[in-house]
C-alpha distance (Angstrom), angle and dihedral (degrees) to the residues before:
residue distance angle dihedral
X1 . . .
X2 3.70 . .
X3 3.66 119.9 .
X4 4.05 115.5 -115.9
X5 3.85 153.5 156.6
X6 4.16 105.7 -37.8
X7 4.12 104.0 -98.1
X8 3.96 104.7 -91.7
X9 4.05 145.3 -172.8
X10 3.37 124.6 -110.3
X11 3.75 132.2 170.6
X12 3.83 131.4 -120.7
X13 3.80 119.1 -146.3
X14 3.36 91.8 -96.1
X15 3.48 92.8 59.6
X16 4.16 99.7 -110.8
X17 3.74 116.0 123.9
X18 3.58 131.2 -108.7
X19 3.93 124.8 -160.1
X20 3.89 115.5 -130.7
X21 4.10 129.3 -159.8
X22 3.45 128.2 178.0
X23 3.74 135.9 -173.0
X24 3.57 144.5 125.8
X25 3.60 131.4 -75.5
X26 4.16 135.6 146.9
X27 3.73 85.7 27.8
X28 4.03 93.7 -69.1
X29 3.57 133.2 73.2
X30 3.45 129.5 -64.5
X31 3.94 129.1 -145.4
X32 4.28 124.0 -178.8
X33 4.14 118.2 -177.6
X34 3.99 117.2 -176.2
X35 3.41 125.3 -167.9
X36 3.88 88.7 -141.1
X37 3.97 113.7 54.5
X38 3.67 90.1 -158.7
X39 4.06 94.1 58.5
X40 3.92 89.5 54.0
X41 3.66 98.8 102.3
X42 3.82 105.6 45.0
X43 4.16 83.9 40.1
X44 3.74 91.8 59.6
X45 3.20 92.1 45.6
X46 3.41 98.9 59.5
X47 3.97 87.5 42.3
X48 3.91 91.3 61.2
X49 4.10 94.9 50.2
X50 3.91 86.7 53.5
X51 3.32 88.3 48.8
X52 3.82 99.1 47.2
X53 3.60 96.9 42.7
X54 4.13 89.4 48.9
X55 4.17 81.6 51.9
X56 3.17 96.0 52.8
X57 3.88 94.9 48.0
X58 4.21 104.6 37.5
X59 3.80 100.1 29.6
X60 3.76 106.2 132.7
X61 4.35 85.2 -172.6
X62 4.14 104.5 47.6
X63 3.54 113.4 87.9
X64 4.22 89.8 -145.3
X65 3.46 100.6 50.6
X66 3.91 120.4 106.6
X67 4.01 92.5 -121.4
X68 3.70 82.8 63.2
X69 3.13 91.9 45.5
X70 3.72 101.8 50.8
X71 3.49 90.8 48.7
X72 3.94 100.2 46.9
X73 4.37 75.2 60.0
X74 3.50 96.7 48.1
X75 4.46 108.0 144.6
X76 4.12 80.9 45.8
X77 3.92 140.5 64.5
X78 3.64 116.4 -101.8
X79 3.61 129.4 -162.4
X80 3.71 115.6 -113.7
X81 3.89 143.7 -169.7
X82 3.74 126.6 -109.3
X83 4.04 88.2 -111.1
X84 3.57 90.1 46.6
X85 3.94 91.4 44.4
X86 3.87 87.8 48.8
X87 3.96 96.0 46.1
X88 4.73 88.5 49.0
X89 3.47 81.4 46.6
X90 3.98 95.8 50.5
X91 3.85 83.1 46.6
X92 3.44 108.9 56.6
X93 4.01 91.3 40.9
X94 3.85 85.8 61.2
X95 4.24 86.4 47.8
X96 4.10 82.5 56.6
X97 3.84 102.9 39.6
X98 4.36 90.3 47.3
X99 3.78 96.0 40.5
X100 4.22 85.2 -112.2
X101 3.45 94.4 -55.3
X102 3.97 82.3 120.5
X103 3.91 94.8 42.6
X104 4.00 116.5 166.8
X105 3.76 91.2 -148.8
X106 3.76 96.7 77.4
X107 3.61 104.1 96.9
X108 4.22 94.8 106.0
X109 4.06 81.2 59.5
X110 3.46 95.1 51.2
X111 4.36 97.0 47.9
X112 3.58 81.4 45.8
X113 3.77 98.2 59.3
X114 4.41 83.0 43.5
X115 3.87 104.8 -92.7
X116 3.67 85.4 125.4
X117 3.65 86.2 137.7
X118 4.21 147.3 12.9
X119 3.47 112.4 -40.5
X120 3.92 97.7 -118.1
X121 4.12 85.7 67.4
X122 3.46 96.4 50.3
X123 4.39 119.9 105.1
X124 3.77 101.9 -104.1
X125 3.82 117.1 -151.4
X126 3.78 95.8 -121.0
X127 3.70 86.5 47.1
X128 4.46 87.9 59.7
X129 4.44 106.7 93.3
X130 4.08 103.8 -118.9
X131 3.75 93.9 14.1
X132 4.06 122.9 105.7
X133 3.74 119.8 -123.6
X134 3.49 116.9 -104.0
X135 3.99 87.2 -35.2
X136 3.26 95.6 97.0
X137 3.41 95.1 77.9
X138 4.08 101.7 32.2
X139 3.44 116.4 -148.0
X140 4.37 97.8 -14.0
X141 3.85 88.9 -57.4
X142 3.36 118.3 125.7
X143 3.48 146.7 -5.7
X144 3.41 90.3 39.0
X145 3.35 120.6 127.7
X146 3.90 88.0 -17.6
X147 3.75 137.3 32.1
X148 4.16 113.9 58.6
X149 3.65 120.5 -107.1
X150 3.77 125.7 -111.7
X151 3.97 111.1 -14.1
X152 4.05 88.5 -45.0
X153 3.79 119.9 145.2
X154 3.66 111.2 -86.7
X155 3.56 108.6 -88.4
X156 4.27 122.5 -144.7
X157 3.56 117.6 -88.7
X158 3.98 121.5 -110.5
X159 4.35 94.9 -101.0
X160 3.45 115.5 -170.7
X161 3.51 126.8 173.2
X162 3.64 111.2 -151.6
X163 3.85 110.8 -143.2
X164 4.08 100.9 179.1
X165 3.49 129.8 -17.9
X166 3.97 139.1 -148.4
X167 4.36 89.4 -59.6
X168 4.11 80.6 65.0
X169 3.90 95.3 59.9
X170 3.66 116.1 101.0
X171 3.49 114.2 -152.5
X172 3.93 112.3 -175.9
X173 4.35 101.3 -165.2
X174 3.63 88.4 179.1
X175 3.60 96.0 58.2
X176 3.68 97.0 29.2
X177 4.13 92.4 -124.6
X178 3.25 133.9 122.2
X179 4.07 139.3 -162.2
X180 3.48 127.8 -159.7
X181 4.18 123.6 -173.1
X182 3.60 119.6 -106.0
X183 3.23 124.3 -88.2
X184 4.22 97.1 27.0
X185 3.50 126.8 100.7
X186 3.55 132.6 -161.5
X187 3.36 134.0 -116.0
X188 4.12 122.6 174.5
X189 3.97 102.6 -170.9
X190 3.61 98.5 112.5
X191 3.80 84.5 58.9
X192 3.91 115.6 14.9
X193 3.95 96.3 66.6
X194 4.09 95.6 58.4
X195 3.61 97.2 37.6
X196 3.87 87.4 44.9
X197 3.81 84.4 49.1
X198 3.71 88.0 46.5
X199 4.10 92.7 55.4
X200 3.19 98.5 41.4
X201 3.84 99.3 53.7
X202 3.93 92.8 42.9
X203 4.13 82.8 53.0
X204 4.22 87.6 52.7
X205 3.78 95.3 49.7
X206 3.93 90.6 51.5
X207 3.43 101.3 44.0
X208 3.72 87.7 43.4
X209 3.59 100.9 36.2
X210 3.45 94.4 -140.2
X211 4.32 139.4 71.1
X212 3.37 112.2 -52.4
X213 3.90 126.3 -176.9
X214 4.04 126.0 -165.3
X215 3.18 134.2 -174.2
X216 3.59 132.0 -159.5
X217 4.25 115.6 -165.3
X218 3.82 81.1 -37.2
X219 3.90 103.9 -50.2
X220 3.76 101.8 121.0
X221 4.08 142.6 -149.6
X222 3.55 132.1 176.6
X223 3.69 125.4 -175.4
X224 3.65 131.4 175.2
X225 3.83 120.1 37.1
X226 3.47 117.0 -36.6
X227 3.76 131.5 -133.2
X228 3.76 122.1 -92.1
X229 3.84 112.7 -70.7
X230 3.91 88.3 20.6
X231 4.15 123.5 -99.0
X232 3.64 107.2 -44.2
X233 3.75 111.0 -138.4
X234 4.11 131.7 -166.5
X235 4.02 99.3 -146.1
X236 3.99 108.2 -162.3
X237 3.77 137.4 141.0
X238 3.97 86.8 -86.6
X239 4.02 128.6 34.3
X240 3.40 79.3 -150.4
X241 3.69 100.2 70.1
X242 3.57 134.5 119.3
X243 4.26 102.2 -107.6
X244 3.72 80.3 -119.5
X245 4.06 90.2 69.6
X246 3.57 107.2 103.4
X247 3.77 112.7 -96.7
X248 4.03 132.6 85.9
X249 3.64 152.5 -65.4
X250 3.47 123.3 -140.3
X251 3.88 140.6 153.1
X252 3.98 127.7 -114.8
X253 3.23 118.7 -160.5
X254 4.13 103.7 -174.1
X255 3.82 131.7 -23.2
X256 3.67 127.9 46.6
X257 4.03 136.4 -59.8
X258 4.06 114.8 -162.7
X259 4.08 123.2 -167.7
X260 4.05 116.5 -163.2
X261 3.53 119.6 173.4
X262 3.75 139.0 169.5
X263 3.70 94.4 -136.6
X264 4.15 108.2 64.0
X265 4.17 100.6 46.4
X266 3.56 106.2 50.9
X267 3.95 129.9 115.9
X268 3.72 137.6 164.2
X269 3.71 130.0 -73.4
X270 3.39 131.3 163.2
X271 4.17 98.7 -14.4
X272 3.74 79.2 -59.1
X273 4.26 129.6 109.2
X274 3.46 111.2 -127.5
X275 3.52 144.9 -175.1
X276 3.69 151.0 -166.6
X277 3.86 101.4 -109.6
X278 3.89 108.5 91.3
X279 3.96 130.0 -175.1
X280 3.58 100.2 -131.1
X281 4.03 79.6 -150.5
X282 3.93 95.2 59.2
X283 3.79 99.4 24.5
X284 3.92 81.2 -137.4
X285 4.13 125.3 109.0
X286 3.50 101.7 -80.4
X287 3.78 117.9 -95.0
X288 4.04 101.6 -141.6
X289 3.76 143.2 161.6
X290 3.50 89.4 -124.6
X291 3.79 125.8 78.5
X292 3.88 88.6 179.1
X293 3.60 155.0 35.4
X294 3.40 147.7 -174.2
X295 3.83 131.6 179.6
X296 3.43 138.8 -178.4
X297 3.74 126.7 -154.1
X298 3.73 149.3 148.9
X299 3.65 90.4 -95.4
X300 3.69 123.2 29.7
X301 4.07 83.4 -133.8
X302 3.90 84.8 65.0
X303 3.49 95.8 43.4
X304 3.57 95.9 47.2
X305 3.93 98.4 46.6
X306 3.89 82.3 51.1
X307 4.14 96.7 54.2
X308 3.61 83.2 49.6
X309 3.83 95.9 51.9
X310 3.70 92.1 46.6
X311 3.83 91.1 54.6
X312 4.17 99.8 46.5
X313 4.31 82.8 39.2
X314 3.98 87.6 49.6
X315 4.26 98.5 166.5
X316 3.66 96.6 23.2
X317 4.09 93.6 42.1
X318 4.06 89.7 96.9
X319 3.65 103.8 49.5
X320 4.63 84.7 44.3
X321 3.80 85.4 50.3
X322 3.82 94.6 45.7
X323 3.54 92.0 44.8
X324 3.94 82.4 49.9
X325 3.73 91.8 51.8
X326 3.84 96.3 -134.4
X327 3.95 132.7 139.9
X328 3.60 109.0 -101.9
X329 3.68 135.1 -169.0
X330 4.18 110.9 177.9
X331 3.48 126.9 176.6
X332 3.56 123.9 -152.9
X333 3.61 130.5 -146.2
X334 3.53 103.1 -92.4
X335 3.70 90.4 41.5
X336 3.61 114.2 -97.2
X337 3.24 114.9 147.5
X338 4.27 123.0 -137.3
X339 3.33 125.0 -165.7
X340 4.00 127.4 -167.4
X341 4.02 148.7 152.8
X342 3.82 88.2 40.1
X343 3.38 103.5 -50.3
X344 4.04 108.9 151.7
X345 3.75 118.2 -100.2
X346 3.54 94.2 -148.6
X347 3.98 108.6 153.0
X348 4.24 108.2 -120.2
């Protein structure tokens, strides 16, 4: 159990309480509402088993979880769990619905741009002497993943040569075994986090019979009834903003909502600014108009395999999300905002 936040009250609108914990889990932070304050203990419990047992099976950065495992066996079938099964299968149906611009089978591209290992061991830009936080890239633009900083010496480009991709993966349901190519490796993040997020809240509302909201680094789920007036939500380029950081309030009343941005994960590699958002057709961080986007969905695993999309599709991400029919809010690089499908135009 990781240490957090001490368990809290809040209000609703309505005026009835809800019970808050927070800790950290998945190497990010972890947030549970219940609509009952008295069901918070047995409904965070059941949140951090989900969680573990989805850690142990997806993790791209512990050497005993299966993902490592299939991927350490890549060329051969390996036998897999159920979760594990469910979580590949997740994957590659988010490959097929965003034409592979959410593709499992980037995890070479991501070691070689430096996330080698969990984000909180990673060199920061703010944390670099003589270099600006993440200002010296405003907004996802430039240099990351490309152009040298400053007047340094040109540094080498990220080349990967891609030898399959996520059509190549075999994934035998019946025998619960699955085969990737040789020289891939996996990595679920576009998908694990909101369909973790998704499990874990429906596991709150039943052990607490009641509505139950998680959130996982800022990708959300609710299940269960929610509270009067819905969840109110502060959507910004970090979940770990002050609610006086520009951005938006709104109210969810069931399903998910899922933020990615190309401002908040990013660290050092190589003189270069990177970040987590790769173009499965480069192999480099994506290069895209937008620096942010939000999504919301019946599942928080929809919505957050769509905020992805829309980021790595950059110009074309409005007509794939209208054609998707899902709430959008995107924010572009110099920070105009643009909303669509219904979202609510509410200023900040």
């Amino acid at each position: 159990m990781s240490p957090g936040a001490p368990d809290t009250l809040t209000r609703s609108q309505s005026g009835g309480e809800l019970a808050c914990a927070s800790w950290r889990a998945l190497g990010t932070s972890v947030v549970l509402r219940v609509t009952d304050p008295r069901a918070l203990v047995a409904a965070r419990a059941h949140v951090e088993r989900e969680l573990d047992a989805i850690d142990r099976a997806c993790s791209r950065f512990r050497a005993d979880s299966e993902l490592t495992r299939v991927n350490e066996s890549a060329g051969r079938f390996r036998q897999v769990s159920e979760l594990l099964a469910q979580a590949l299968e997740l994957a590659l149906r988010a490959a097929v619905v965003t034409d592979g611009a959410v593709d499992p089978t980037i995890g070479c591209a991501l070691e070689l741009a430096g996330y080698d290992r969990d984000w909180q061991e990673l060199p920061h830009p703010s944390c670099e002497a003589g270099l600006p936080g993440a200002g010296d890239a405003p907004h996802g633009g430039a240099p990351v993943g490309g152009a040298p900083v400053g007047g340094a010496a040109r540094t080498p480009a990220i080349t990967l040569r891609r030898r399959s991709s996520w059509r190549a993966i075999a994934l035998d349901r019946v025998h619960a075994r699955v085969r990737i190519p040789g020289g891939i490796r996996l990595d679920l993040g576009a998908t694990a986090k909101g369909w973790a997020a998704d499990r874990a809240a429906q596991a709150a509302a039943r052990a607490a019979d009641c509505g139950a909201l998680v959130s996982i680094g800022g990708d959300i789920a609710t299940a269960g009834r929610s509270p009067a007036g819905g969840w109110r939500i502060r959507v910004t380029d970090d979940h770990h903003s002050p609610p006086t950081a520009p951005g938006q309030t709104i109210a969810v009343h069931s399903g998910g909502l899922a933020t990615s941005s190309t401002t908040v994960r990013r660290w050092r590699h190589e003189g270069r600014t990177m970040h987590h958002i790769i173009d499965p057709a480069t192999g480099e961080p994506a290069r895209t108009r937008w620096r942010t986007v939000s999504v919301a969905a019946a599942t928080c695993a929809e919505a957050n395999i769509a905020t992805t999309a829309a980021l790595v599709k950059g110009d074309a991400a409005t007509d794939w999300l209208a054609v998707q029919g899902l709430p959008a809010r995107l924010v572009d690089n110099d920070g105009v905002v643009l909303c669509i499908n219904g979202w609510p135009r509410s200023p900040g």
